[in-house]
C-alpha positions in Angstrom: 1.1 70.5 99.6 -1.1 69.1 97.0 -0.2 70.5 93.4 -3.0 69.2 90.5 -0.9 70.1 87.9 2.1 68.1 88.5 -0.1 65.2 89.4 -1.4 65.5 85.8 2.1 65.5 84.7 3.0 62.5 86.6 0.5 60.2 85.8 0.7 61.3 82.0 4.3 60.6 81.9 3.9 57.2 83.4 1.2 56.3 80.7 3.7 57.9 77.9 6.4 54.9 79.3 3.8 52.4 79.8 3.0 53.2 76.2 6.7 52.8 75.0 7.3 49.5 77.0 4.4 47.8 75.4 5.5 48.7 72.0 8.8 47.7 72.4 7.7 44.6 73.3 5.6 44.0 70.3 8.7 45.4 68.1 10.7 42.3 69.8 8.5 40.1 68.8 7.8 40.7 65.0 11.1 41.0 64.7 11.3 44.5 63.7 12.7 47.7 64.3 10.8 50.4 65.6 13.4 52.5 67.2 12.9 55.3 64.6 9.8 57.2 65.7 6.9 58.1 63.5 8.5 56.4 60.6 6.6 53.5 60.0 3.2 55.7 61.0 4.1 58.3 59.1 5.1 56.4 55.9 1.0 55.1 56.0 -0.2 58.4 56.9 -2.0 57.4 59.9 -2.4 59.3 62.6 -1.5 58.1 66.3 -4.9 56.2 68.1 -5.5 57.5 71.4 -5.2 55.3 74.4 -6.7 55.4 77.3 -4.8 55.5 80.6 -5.1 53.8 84.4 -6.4 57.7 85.6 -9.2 57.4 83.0 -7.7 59.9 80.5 -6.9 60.1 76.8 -3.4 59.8 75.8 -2.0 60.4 72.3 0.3 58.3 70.7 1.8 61.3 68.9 5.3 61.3 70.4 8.0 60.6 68.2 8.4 56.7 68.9 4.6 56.0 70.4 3.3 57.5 66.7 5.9 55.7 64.9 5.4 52.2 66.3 1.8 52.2 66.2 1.2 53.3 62.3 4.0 50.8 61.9 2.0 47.9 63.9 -0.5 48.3 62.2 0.3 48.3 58.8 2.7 45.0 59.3 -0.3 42.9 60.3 -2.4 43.6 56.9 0.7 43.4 54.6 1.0 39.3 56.1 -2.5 38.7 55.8 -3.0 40.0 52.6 0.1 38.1 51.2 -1.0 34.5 52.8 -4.7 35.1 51.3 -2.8 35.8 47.8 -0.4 32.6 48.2 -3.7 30.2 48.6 -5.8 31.9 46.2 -3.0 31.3 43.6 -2.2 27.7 44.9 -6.4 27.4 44.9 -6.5 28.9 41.2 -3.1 26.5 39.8 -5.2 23.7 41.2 -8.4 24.9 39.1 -6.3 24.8 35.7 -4.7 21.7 36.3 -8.0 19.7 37.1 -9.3 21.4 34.5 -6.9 20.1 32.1 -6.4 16.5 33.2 -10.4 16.5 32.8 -10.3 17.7 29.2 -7.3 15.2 28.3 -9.4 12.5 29.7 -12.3 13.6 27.9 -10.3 13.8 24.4 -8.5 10.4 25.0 -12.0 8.6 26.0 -13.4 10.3 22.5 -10.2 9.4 20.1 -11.0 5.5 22.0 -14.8 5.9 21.2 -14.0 7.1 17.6 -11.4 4.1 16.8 -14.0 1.9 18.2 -17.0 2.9 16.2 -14.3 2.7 12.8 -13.1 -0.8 13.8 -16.3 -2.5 14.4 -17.9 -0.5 11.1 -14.8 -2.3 9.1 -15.4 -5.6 10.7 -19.2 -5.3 9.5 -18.0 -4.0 6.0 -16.1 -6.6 5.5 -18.6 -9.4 6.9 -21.1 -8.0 4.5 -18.4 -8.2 1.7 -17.6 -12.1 2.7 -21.6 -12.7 2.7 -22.0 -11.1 -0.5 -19.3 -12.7 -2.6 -20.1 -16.3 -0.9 -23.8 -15.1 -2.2 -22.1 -14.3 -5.7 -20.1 -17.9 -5.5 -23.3 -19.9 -5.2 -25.3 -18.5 -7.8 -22.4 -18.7 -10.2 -22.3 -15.0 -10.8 -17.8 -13.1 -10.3 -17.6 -10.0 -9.2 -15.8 -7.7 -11.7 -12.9 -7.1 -9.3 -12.4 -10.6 -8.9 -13.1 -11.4 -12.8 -9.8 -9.4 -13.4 -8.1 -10.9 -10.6 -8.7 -14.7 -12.0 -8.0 -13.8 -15.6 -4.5 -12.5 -14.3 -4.4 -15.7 -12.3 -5.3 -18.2 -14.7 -5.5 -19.3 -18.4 -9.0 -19.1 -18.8 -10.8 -16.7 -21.1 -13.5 -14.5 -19.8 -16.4 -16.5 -21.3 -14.4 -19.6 -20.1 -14.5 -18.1 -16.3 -18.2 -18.1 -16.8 -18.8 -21.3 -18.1 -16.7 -22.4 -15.4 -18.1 -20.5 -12.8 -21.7 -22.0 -13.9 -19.9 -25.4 -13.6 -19.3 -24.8 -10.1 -22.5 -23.7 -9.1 -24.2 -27.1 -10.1 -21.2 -29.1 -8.2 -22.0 -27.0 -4.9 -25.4 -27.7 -5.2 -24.6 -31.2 -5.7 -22.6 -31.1 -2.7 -25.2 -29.7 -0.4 -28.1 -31.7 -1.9 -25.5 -35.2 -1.0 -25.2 -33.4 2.2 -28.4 -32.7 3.2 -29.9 -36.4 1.8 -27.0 -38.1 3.9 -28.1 -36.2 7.1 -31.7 -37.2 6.7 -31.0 -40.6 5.8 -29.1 -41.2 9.0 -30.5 -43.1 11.5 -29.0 -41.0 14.3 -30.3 -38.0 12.4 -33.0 -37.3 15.9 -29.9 -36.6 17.7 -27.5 -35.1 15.9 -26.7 -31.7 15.2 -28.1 -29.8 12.6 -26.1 -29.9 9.5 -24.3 -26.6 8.3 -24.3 -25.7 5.0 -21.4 -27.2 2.6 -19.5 -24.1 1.1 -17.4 -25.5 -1.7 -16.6 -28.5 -3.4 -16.4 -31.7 -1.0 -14.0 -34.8 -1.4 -17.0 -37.0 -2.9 -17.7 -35.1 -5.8 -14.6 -34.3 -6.5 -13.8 -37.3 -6.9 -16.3 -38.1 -9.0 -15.9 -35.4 -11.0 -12.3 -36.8 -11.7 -13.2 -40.2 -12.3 -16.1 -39.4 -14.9 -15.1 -36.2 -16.3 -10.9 -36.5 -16.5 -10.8 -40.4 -16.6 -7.9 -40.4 -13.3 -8.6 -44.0 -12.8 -6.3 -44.1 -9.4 -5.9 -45.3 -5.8 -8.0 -43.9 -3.2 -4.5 -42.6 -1.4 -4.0 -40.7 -4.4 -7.6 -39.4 -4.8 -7.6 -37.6 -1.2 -4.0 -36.1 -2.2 -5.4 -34.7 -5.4 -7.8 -32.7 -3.6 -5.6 -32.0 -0.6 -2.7 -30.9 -3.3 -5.5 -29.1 -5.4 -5.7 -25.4 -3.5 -2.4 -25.0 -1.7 -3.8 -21.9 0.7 -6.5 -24.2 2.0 -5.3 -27.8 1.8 -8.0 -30.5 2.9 -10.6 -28.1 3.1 -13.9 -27.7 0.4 -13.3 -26.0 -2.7 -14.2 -22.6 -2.8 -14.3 -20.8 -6.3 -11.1 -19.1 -6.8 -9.0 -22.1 -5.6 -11.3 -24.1 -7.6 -10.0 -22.0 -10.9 -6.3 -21.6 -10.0 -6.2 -25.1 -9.7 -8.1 -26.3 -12.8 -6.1 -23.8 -14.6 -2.8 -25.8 -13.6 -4.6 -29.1 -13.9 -5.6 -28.4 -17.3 -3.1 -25.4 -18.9 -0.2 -25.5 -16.8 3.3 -25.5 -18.0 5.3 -28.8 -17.7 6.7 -26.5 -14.4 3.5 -25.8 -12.5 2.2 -29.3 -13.2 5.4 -31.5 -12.4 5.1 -29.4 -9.2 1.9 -29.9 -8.7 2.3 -34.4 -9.2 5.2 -33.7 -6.8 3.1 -32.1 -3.7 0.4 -35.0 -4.6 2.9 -37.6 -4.3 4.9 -36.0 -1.0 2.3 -37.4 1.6 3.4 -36.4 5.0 3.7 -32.9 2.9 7.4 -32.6 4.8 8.5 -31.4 1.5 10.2 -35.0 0.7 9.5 -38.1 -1.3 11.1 -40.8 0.8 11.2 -44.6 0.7 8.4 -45.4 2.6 6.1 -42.7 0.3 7.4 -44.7 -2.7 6.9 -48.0 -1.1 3.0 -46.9 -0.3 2.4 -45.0 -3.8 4.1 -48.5 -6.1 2.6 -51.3 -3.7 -0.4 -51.0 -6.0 1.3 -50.3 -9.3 2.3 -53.7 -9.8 0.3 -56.9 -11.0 -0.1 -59.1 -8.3 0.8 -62.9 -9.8 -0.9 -66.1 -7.7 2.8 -67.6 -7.9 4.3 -64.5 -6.2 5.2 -65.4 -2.7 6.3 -62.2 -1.4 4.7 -58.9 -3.6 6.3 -56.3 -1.3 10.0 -57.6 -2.3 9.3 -56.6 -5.6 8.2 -53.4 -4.7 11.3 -53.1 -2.8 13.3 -53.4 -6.2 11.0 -51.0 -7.8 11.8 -48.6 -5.1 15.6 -48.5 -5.2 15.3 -48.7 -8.9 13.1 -45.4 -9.2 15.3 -43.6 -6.3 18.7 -43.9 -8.2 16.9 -42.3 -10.7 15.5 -39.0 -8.7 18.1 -38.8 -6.5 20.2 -36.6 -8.1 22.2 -35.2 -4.9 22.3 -39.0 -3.4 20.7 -38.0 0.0 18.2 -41.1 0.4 15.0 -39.0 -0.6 13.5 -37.0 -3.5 13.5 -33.4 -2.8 11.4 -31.1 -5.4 14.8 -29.6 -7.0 15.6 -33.6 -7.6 11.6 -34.3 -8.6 12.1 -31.1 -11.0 15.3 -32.0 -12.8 14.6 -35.7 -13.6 10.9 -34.7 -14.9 12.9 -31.9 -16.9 15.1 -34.5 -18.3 12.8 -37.3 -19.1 9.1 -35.4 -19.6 7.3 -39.3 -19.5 8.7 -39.9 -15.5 5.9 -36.8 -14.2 3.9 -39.2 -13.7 6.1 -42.3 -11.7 4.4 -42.9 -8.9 0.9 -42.5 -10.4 -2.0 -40.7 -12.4 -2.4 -37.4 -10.9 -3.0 -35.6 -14.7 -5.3 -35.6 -17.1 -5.1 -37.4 -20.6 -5.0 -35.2 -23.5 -8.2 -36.2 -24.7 -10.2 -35.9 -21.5 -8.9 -31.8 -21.6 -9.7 -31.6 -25.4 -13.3 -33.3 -24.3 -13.9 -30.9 -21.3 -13.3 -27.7 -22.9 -15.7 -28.9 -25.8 -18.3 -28.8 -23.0 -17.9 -25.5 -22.1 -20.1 -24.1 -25.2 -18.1 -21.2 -25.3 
C-alpha cells in the first residue's frame, strides 16, 4: 500500500547521504577535516545553502555535519585567494621600490658624471686662458705680479732690473719672429710650404748673437748650441721662454762659483749622460790648440792634452769626469771652470751689460 509520507522520508534521507558523501569528498581533497559538524559554518556565521534534490525539493544543509562542511567550504576557498592576491601585490609593490631606486641611483650617478664633466672642462678653459694671457704678458714685456715675486725669489735681479730685462726680451722675440717670418718669405719653396707658426721664445740664432756681441763668448759652434741647450734645464733645446730666460741669466751673470761651475759642467757633458768622458774632451780640445803647418798629426797632441786634463779631474780614477769630480777640482783651482772652453762671461762684458739696463 502506497504511504506518501514515508516516501517523503526516503527520498529525503537519500539526498541528506548524497549530501554527506559529496562533502566528504571535498574534505579529502583540501586536505581537511570536516568531521566536526557545524564547526567550520558556524565559526563564519553562515547559515546552511539549500540544495536541491533528484525529487525536485529543497534540502537544508542544516544537519550537524552538512552545515558544518559547507560554511567551512566555503570560507577555505576565499582565505587562499585572498592570501595569493596579497603575496603578488607585495612581490608587485617590492618590485616598484626597487626600480624605483636603481632609477634614481642612475639618475644621481649620470648627474655627479655631468657635474665633474662641466668642472673639468671649465678648468681646462681657465687654465688655457691663463697660458694665452701670460704668453700675451710675455710678448709685450709686461710680469704678472704673481710671477714678479716668483722670479725675484728665483733670481738676483732687482725689481726694476726684472723690467728692464723683461723689455730686453721683448725686442729679442720680436727679432726672432721678424728673422722668422723674413726667412719664410724669402724661401724659394715658400708656395708650398706650410704656413709658419709663430716663434715663442728666444731661438738658437739670436741667441747666439746675443752672446757673441753682447757677452763677447767668442767659441766653437759645438759649444754655442750647448750654451743654449744647457741654458733652461726644464726645457733643454727648445726657445727661450721668459722665466727660463731669467733663471738662466741670473746664473750666467750672478751665480755663485757653485751654480756656474755646474752650469760649464752640463755645457761641456754633450751626450748629457751625466759624464765628461774622453771622447767629449777629445771633441771639446781638438780646437783649442794652434794648428802648426809642421804638425803631422794634430789629433796626437790632443790625445796628450786629454790624459793630461783627465788625471787632473779624475779624482775617484774611474776613466771619466763625473760632476762631484768636475765640482772639486773647480773648487780647488777656481781658473780650471773653464777647461774645456768659454761658456762664461768676462767681467767686463757683465759690468758693461748691466750699465745698459738704465736702471
Amino acid at each position: 500500500m502506497y504511504h506518501p509520507m514515508g516516501s517523503r522520508s526516503r527520498s529525503l534521507r537519500l539526498a541528506c547521504q548524497s549530501r554527506l558523501k559529496h562533502f566528504e569528498e571535498l574534505a579529502k581533497g583540501t586536505g581537511k577535516d570536516y568531521g566536526r559538524p557545524g564547526k567550520a559554518g558556524a565559526g563564519k556565521g553562515r547559515s546552511p545553502t539549500p540544495t536541491p534534490n533528484r525529487d525536485g525539493g529543497a534540502t537544508a544543509g542544516g544537519s550537524g555535519s552538512g552545515g558544518g562542511a559547507g560554511g567551512g567550504v566555503g570560507a577555505a576557498a576565499p582565505t587562499a585567494t585572498g592570501g595569493t592576491t596579497g603575496v603578488g601585490r607585495s612581490t608587485l609593490h617590492a618590485n616598484k621600490t626597487i626600480l624605483k631606486t636603481v632609477s634614481v641611483f642612475l639618475a644621481s650617478g649620470k648627474r655627479n658624471s655631468s657635474n665633474q664633466q662641466s668642472k673639468a672642462a671649465a678648468a681646462a678653459l681657465q687654465n688655457k686662458r691663463q697660458q694665452r694671457q701670460r704668453r700675451m704678458d710675455e710678448l709685450s714685456g709686461k710680469v704678472n705680479p704673481k710671477l714678479l715675486d716668483s722670479l725675484r725669489k728665483k733670481t738676483r735681479f732687482t725689481k726694476d732690473e726684472l723690467d728692464a730685462l723683461c723689455r730686453i726680451y721683448r725686442k729679442l722675440v720680436s727679432n726672432c719672429q721678424y728673422a722668422a717670418k723674413t726667412l719664410a718669405s724669402s724661401s724659394s719653396s715658400a708656395a708650398i710650404a706650410k704656413p709658419h707658426a709663430a716663434v715663442e721664445g728666444i731661438d738658437r740664432i739670436v741667441f747666439r748673437e746675443l752672446l757673441h756681441s753682447t757677452f763677447d763668448i767668442v767659441t766653437e759652434e759645438i759649444l754655442m748650441e750647448r750654451i743654449f741647450c744647457s741654458w733652461d734645464k726644464a726645457h733643454e733645446g727648445l726657445p727661450l721662454r721668459l722665466e727660463g730666460w731669467l733663471i738662466g741669466l741670473s746664473t750666467f751673470l750672478r751665480g755663485t762659483p757653485a751654480e756656474r761651475a755646474a752650469f760649464c759642467f752640463r755645457v761641456y757633458d754633450l751626450n748629457t749622460d751625466g759624464f765628461i768622458t774622453k771622447d767629449e774632451m777629445f771633441t771639446l780640445l781638438r780646437n783649442c790648440l794652434i794648428k802648426q803647418p809642421q804638425d803631422e798629426d794634430p789629433d796626437e797632441g790632443v790625445k796628450d792634452l786629454v790624459e793630461i786634463v783627465l788625471k787632473k779631474f779624475d779624482l775617484d780614477k774611474d776613466g771619466k769626469v763625473s760632476l762631484e769630480d768636475f765640482m772639486g777640482t773647480v773648487t780647488a783651482e777656481p781658473l780650471l771652470i773653464e777647461a774645456f772652453g768659454q761658456c762664461l762671461p768676462t767681467d767686463s762684458a757683465v759690468v758693461s751689460f748691466f750699465s745698459t739696463l738704465q736702471v
